[in-house]
Structures are given as C-alpha cells and as structure tokens.
N, C-alpha and C positions, 0 to 999 in steps of 0.2 A: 894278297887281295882276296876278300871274300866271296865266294861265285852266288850269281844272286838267286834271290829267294824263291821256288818254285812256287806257282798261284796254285793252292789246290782246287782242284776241279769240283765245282758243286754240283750237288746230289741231286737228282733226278725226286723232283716232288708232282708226283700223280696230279693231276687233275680230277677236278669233277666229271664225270662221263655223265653225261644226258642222252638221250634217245636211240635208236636203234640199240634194243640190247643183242642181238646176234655180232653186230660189227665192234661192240667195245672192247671185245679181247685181241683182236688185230691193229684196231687204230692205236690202243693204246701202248703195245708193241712198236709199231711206228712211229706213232710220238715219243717213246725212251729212245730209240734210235737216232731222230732227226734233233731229239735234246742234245746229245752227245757228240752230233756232226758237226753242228754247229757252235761248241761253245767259244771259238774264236770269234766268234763275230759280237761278241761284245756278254754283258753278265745280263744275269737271267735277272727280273724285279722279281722282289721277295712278296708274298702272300698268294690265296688260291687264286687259282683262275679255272676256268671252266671250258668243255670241247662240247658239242652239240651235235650230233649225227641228226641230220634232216631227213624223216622218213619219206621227203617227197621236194622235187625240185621246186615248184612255187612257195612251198614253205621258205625257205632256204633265200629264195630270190627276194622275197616279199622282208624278209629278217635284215638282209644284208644291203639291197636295191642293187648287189651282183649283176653285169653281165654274164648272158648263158654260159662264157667261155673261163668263166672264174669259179677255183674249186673248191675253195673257200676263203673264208676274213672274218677279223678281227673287229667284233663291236665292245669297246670295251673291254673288261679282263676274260670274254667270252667267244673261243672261236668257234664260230660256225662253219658247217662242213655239208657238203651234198651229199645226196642218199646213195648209202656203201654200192648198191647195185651200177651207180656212178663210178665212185672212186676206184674200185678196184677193178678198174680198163683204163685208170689212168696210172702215172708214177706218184704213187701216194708219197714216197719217199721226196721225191722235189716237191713235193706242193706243202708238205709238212715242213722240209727247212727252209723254206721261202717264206711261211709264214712263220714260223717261232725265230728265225731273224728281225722279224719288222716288230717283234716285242721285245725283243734285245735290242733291236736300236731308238726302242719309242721316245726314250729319253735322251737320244744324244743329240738333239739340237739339229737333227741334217735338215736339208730343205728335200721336199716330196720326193723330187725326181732321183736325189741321189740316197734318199733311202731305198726305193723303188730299185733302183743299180744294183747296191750293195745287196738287197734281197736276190736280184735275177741268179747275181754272181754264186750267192751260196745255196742255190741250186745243185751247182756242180762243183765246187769247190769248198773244202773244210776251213780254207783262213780268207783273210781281207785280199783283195789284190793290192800289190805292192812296189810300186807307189799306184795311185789312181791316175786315171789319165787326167791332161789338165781341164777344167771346165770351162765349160762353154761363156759366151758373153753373156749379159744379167737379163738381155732381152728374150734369147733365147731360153735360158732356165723359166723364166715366167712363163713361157708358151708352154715348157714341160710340163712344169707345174701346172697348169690350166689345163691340158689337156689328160691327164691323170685324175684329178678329180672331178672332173664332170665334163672331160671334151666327147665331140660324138665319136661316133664307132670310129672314124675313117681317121680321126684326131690322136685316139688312145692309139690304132694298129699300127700309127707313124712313131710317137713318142715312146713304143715297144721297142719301134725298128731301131730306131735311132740309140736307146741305151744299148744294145745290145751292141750293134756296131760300134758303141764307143768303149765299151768295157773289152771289146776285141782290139781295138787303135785299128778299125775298119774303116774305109769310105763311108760318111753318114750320110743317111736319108734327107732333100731338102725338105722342112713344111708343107704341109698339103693346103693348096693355095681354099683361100674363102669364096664359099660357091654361091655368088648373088641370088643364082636360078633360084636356090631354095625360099630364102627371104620372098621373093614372088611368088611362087607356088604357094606357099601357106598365108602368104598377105591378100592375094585375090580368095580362097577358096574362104578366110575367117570372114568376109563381109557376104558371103553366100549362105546363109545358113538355111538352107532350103530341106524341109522335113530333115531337122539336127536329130541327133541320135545323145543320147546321157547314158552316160555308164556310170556307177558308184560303187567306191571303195568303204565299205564299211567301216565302223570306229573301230570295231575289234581288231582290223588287220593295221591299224595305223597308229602306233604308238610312239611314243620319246617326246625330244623337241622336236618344231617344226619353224621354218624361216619362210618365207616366200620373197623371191625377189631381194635378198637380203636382208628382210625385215623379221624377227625374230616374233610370234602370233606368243601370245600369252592365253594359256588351256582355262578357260573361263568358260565354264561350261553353261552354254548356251549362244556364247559369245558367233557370230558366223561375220565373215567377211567375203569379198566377193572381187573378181577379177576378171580380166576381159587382155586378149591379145597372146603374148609369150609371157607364160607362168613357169620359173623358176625353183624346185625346190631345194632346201640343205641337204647335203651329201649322204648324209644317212638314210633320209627318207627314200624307200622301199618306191617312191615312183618318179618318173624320170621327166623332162620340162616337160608340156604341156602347152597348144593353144590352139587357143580359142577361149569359153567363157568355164571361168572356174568358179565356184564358191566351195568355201571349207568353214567348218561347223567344229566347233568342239563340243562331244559329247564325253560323258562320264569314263565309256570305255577307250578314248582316244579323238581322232579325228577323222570326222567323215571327209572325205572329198568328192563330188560332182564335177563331171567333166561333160560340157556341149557343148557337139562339135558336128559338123558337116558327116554326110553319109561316107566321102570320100576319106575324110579326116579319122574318122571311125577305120573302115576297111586297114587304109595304112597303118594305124596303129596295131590291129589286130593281127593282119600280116605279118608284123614284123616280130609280134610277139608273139607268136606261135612258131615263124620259122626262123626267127633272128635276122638281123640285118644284112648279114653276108650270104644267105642260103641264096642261089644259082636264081638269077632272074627271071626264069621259065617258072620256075616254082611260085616264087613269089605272082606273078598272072594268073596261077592258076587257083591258087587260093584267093586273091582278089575277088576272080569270075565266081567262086563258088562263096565266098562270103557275102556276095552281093544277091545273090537267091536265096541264101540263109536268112538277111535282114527281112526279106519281102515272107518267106513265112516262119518266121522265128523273132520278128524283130524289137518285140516286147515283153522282154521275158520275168520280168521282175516289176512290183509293184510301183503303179507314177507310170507303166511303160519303159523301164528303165533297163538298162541293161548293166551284169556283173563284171569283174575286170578278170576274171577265170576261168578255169576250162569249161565249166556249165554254159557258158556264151561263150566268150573268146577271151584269149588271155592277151590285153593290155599292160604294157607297164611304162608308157611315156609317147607322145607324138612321137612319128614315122620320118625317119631323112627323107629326102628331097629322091633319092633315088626308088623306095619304099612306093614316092606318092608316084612316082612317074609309071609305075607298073600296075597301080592303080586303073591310073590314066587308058592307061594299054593291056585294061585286061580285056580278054577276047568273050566276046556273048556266049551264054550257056543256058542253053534250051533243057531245062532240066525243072522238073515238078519241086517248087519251094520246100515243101515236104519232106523231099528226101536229099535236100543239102545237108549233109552233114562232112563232115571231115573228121579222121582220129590220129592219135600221133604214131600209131605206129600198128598194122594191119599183123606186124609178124609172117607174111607171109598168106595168111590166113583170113581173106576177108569175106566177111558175112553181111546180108542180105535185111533190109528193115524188117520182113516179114522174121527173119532166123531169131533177130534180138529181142523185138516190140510185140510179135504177134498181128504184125497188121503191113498192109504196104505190099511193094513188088519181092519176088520170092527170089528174083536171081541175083548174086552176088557179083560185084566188078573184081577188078583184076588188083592184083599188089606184088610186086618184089622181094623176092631173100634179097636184103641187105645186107651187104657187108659190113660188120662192124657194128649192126644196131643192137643196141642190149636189150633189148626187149623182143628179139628173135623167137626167143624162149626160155622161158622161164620157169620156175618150182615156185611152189608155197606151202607149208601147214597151218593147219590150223587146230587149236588145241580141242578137246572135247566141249571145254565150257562156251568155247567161241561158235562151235557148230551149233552145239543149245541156243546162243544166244541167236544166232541167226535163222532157226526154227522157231522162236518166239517171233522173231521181226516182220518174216517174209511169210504171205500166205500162201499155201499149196496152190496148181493148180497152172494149167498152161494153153496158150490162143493156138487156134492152128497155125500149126509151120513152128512153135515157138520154139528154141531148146530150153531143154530143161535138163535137172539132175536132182536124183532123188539123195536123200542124207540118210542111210539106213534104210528103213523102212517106211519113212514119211515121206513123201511129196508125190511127182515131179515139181519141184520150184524152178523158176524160171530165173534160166544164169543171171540174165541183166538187172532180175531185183536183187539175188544173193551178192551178186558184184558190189550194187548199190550202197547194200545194206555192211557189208563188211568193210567198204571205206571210210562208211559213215562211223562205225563204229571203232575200226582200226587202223584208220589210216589208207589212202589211198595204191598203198603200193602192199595193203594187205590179199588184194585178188585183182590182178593187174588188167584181166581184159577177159574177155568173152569168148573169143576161142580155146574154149581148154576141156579137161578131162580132172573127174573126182574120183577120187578111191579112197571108202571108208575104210577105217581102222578100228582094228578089234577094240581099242582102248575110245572110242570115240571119237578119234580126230582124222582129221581130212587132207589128204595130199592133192593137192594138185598142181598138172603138167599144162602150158598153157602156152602161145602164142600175141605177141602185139601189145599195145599198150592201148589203151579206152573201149569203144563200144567195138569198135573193128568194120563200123559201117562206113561206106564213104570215101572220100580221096583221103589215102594212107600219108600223113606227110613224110614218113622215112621214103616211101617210093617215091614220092612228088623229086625234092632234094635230089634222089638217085638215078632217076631217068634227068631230069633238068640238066644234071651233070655230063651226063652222055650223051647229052645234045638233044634230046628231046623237046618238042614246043610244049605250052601251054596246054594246044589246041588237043595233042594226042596224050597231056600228059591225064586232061580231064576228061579223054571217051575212050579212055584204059579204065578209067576207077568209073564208072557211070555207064549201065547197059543201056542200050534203046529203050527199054520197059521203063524207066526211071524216067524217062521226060515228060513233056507235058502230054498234054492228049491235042 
C-alpha cells in the first residue's frame, strides 16, 4: 500500500505593507510566523493582499467600524491593524492567527459564528479541533450570527462567551435577555428634540457601499435621502445605528451623513465614544457632567453650528445603549466656567493648566493618575530635520504669558500646543502625542522628544477618570480631582 502523499506547505507570499514604516519590519515577522501557525486551518487564497498599520486609532476605527476592543480586520484582500504603539501591549501573535485564519476559511461556506470559533480556537491551537463539538439548535446559531455582526456590546460580550465555552464543551452562557427600558429611553427622548445638536461625518471619511435599514442607496451624487427614528447601517460602514433624524447625501468624495439628535442623545453618544461602553459607570457621569458644560460653551464648532464626529468635539461612532443614557440621566451638576470644559485621553500623569497650553485662562492645573498600563504614560518621538523645517515654516514664533514654549535651534520660543497642532496636521496625529513633553535638538537637525499623556493634557484625563471609577471613586470626586476651584464660575 502506498502511504499517502504529503500536501507541501505553501510559501510564505509578503504582503503589501502600508503605513507606519517603523512597525513594518516586526509585523511582518509576525505575519510569517502566524502564516505558518496556522496553515492547518485551511489553504491560503492565491493573489496579493495587503496589511495597513493605522497611524492613529480613529483611523483604523473609522476604516473598519471596529469596536475599541478589536485589534484588527479584514476589509477585503486588506487587513487593517491599530497603531503599533497599540499592538505591541497586546499578543500580536494571537491577533495575527485569528485573523489570517478567517482568510483561510473565507471560502469554506461556514456560517459566521462558527467561523468566529474556528478563528477564537486558532489562537492557541496550530490544527482544527477534533471533532467539533455538536452545534447548537438553528435558532440559536441565528442569535450568534446576529449578534457577531451587528449585536450591541452586551450581545457580541455573550456570543464571545458562549463560543468559547463551547469550543471548551463548558457550561454555556444563557442569551442576554432584550431590554424594553432601552426602546423607552430613546422612544421618549427622539419626540424631544428640544435645542438638537448635529454632528457631520464628512464625505471624505465615508466611503464604499452603503445600505440603510436594508436598502442598498445608489452613490448619485447629489442624490440625498432622509430618515427619522432607528437608522441602521451595513456592516462595513465605519458608523454604528443611529436615532433620531438622519439625512445622507452623496457627494463625489463619498457620503456625508448628519445626524440630529437631542442634547442627551448627543452626550450619550459621545460618552461612549470616547470611553467605550464598558468603561466603569462613575466615569461615564463624569464625563456626561462635563460634556454637558462643553456643549454650553463649545457647542457650535463647526459651520451650520454643527458639530464633528472626532476628537476636535467629541468622538461619536453610533447612538449610546440604554445604560450609556441612563448615566446621562444621573450625571451630577458641575459648576465649572464653560470655557474650560475640556477633557483629554490621557494626562500621562502630567496635567496642564489652560493658561500652560493656550496662553490664556486659570493658571493652576488639576490632578491626574500614573496609570497602570496606559500607553501613553510615556512616550519618545523624532522628528527628522526636514519635518522640524517644515514645522518652522508652519507655526509662528512667539508665546502669551504662562505659555510653554520650545525653541527649534535658534528660532523661536514656539508654543507646544501650535508645534503639537501643526505636526499632526502634517504627520499624523501620533507624530507629537501631547503637550507635556521636552525637545532636544540634534546636531543633524532633527528633534527628539520625551513626552507624557495623549492630547492637550488640559482637563479630566480619561485614563484617570476609568482608574479612579474603578476604585470606587464617585463622579462627584472623580470631577473636583481634575478641576481646581479657580476653574469655576465666578
């Protein structure tokens, strides 16, 4: 008898690398590796495909319509991946065979949730499990299936639990029952619409197809349509349901979308998108209280009066759960001068004062936390000679009292918060991460620097907000920690 024919192993064919060029020589080490882990799990499809290192997480988010907790995916022959200062504090190694599995198995006909399994599994394992445990009834599989592609947070965290427990032959998680309360909370607050608030997604940031509600829009440009209540979009689409009153426009570069919605409806949304929907309920009140002194003097920032779906306002990517709005509901009064509401994602420990950044405002700075675990604790950057040039061209000399500043050589003092401005604008936002830092020039013309936090560093930090909430901390102390008495009203 003849023994049978051994499958030879195929070759390892590079990818396109896109973006961050510092991370391409590590991910792409990682990707031959996670090739070769997994080549039981089914054959690789033949032609290029492409990897995408995302210099900045709302890119990445906006690209994929990713939750905060997903470390990258597949659009297309094209995987997308969060910015290396991300990945490498996570297991690049599982997140790379979890995903070049689901492109070995793209073609085999499975239904979502048990391709989603077979992925979880080749995590930690090089072959298929063997045999599979048996599957579930057809009612159940469609709840997986539902909640994998578009269930809410609390949906997807059960339809995790639940594979996992069954690729172990574990006790399984029951369904997480349907919460009327929500349907009420946003059914009373969408016929309120008492001083609405609009935010708009530019065309630039919204491309591909697009569906709503099931219905497939044809990119006719000029073409706009208009909706009212719970606004659905396709899976791909970078923003997540919606209601209240929508209209979507096609324009040449893509599609606009406008979203108005109640002051409350706004807050929730923004809340959640900035701390995610699971961040610690204290926290979520605390930013509520302080987005709600933001809107009163910040609350038109964009022309119409209109507000962005980004960090320059707040970052939005889809209406707020029912738990979201309820913290809303209960966030605590905050006697604090509109002016200097602000919030950043991460103080680093290190937080500064509106007078430190702006030049103008109350001089003393509030409080913030070492974090454990936050990557923006601290941080490096260079910058090359041409880039410091180019940023000498941008930003004009010269500094308000209390301002910092940092001179480039022999020119300036320039003031951090324009040179910050000015180097995201031109290289990306995670090219000078935040405001507390230190420059040291170089004989060759380029610029190191050692730096603390991630944005302006004014304001309630939310890496502290999340870390005190967790430690039991209110609302009430987590917002007259980051906010001195000088900062309120008069």
């Amino acid at each position: 008898m003849m023994p049978p024919l051994a499958i030879p192993a195929q070759a390892f064919t590079p990818p396109i690398l896109e973006g961050d060029p510092a991370a391409q020589a590590a991910v792409e080490a990682a990707l031959k590796a996670a090739f070769a882990a997994t080549e039981a799990q089914g054959r690789w499809p033949s032609g290029p495909w492409q990897v995408l290192v995302h210099a900045e997480p709302s890119t990445f988010e906006r690209a994929t319509g990713a939750p905060p907790g997903r470390s990258a995916m597949w659009v297309g022959d094209r995987l997308h991946v969060r910015p290396w200062e991300q990945l490498r504090r996570r297991d690049l190694g599982a997140i790379l065979r979890h995903e070049l599995t689901h492109r070995r198995l793209a073609q085999a006909g499975l239904r979502r949730w048990k391709e989603e399994a077979r992925c979880l599994w080749a995590e930690t394992h090089h072959r298929p499990p063997q045999p599979l445990p048996p599957s579930p009834g057809a009612a159940l599989q469609d709840r997986l299936d539902r909640a994998l592609a578009g269930g809410t947070t609390r949906e997807q965290a059960w339809a995790y639990r639940w594979l996992r427990g069954w690729l172990r032959r574990e006790p399984l998680p029951e369904p997480p029952a349907v919460r009327k309360a929500e349907t009420e909370v946003w059914t009373k607050e969408a016929a309120l619409l008492e001083d609405p608030v609009t935010v708009v997604w530019p065309a630039e940031r919204l491309r591909g197809p697009l569906s709503v509600n099931g219905q497939r829009l044809s990119h006719r440009v000029g073409k706009t349509w208009r909706f009212q209540g719970r606004v659905r979009f396709n899976e791909s689409f970078p923003i997540g349901a919606l209601r209240g009153r929508v209209r979507v426009r096609a324009e040449a570069k893509g599609w606009q979308v406008s979203w108005t919605a109640s002051r409350a409806a706004w807050t929730a949304a923004a809340v959640e998108g900035e701390l995610g929907p699971e961040a610690p309920f204290e926290a979520r009140r605390a930013l509520a209280a302080l987005l709600g002194r933001w809107l009163e003097g910040h609350g038109r920032q964009h022309p119409g009066g209109t507000l962005c779906p980004l960090t320059h306002c707040a970052v939005v990517r889809g209406s707020a759960s029912a738990d979201t709005a309820r913290s809303v509901a209960q966030a605590p009064p905050l006697d604090l001068d509109a002016r200097w509401a602000f919030f950043t994602g991460s103080a680093g420990n290190r937080p500064l004062s509106p007078r430190q950044v702006w030049g103008r405002g109350p001089s003393e700075a509030g409080a913030a936390a070492e974090v454990s675990g936050d990557p923006w604790a601290r941080w490096e950057r260079s910058l090359g000679a041409a880039q410091v040039a180019a940023l000498k061209r941008d930003v004009r000399p010269g500094l308000a009292p209390g301002q910092l500043g940092m001179r480039l050589g022999d020119s300036g003092p320039y003031a951090v918060e324009a040179l910050r401005l000015a180097a995201g604008r031109r290289f990306g936002w995670t090219a000078w991460p935040s405001n507390a830092c230190e420059g040291e020039m170089r004989a060759d013309g380029s610029l190191r620097l050692r730096g603390r936090g991630w944005g302006h560093n004014v304001g309630l930090c939310l890496a502290t907000a999340r870390f005190r909430a967790a430690g039991g901390a209110t609302a009430e102390q987590i917002l007259a920690e980051a906010f001195p008495v000088s900062w309120r009203t008069e």
